[in-house]
C-alpha positions in Angstrom: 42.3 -0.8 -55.5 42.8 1.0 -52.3 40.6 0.5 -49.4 39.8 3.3 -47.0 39.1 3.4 -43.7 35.9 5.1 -43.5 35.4 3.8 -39.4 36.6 6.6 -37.3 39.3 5.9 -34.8 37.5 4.8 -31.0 39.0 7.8 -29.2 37.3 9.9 -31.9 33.5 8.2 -31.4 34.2 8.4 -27.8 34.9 12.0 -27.9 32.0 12.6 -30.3 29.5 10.8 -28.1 30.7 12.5 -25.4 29.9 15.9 -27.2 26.6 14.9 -28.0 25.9 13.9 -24.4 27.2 17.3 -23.1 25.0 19.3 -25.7 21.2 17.1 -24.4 22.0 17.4 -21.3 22.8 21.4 -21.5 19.3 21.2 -23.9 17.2 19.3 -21.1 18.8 21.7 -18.1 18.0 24.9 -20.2 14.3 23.6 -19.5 14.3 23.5 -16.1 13.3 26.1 -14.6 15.3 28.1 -11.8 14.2 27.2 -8.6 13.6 30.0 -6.0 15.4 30.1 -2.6 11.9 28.5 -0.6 10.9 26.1 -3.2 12.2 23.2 -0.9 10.4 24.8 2.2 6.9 25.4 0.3 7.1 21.6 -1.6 8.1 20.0 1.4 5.1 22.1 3.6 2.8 20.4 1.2 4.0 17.1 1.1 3.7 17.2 5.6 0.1 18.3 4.8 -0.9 15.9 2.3 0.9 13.1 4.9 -1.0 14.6 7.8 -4.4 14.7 5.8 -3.7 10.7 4.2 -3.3 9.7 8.1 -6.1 11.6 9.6 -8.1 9.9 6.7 -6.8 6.6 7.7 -7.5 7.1 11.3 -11.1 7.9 10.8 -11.3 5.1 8.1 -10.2 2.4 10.8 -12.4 4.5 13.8 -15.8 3.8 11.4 -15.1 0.3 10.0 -14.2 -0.8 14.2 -17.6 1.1 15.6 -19.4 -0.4 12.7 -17.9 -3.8 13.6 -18.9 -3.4 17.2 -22.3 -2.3 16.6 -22.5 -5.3 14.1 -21.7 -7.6 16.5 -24.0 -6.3 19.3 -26.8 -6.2 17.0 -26.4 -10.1 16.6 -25.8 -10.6 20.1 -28.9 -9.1 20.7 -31.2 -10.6 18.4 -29.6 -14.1 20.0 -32.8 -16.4 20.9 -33.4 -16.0 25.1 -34.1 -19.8 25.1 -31.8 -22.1 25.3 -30.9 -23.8 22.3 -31.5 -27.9 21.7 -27.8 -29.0 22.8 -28.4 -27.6 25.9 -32.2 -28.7 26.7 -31.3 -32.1 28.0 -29.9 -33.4 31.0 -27.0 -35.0 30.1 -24.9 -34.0 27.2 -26.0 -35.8 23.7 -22.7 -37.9 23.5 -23.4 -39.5 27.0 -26.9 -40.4 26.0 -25.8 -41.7 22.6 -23.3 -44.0 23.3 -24.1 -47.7 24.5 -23.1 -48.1 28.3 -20.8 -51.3 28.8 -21.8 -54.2 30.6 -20.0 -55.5 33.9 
């Protein structure tokens, strides 16, 4: 009995593979389609809009949420009681009362 070699040699896979590669790659760039001379210009025009548009967002976002915060916080100053409030109705201070004086 003789016993074939049926594995091809490595340069052979290697070149085979490489074949292969070459023909998807020439498949997936024949889909592509050809890009005109101001496709750069016109992409990269939108892109500065949409940028400029997500900032000016952003700035009016953090303008609202700060005069919303301000108007928050002077509502609750203002609806503060006038009267003072029981820790500051006495005298002394409520420690200083509290505690036991010492004797001489």
């Amino acid at each position: 009995m003789t016993h074939q070699n049926t594995t091809p040699s490595p340069g052979a896979s290697a070149d085979r593979t490489e074949r292969e590669l070459r023909e998807a790659l020439a498949a997936l760039a024949g889909g592509v389609p050809e890009a005109t001379p101001d496709t750069y210009r016109t992409a990269r025009g939108e892109w500065l809009r949409r940028e400029r548009r997500r900032r000016l967002v952003l700035a009016v976002l953090i303008t609202v949420v700060f005069a919303l915060a301000t108007l928050i916080g002077l509502w609750v100053l203002n609806h503060a009681p006038a009267e003072p409030g029981v820790i500051f109705s006495g005298t002394g201070s409520p420690a200083a009362t509290s505690l036991p004086r010492p004797h001489p």
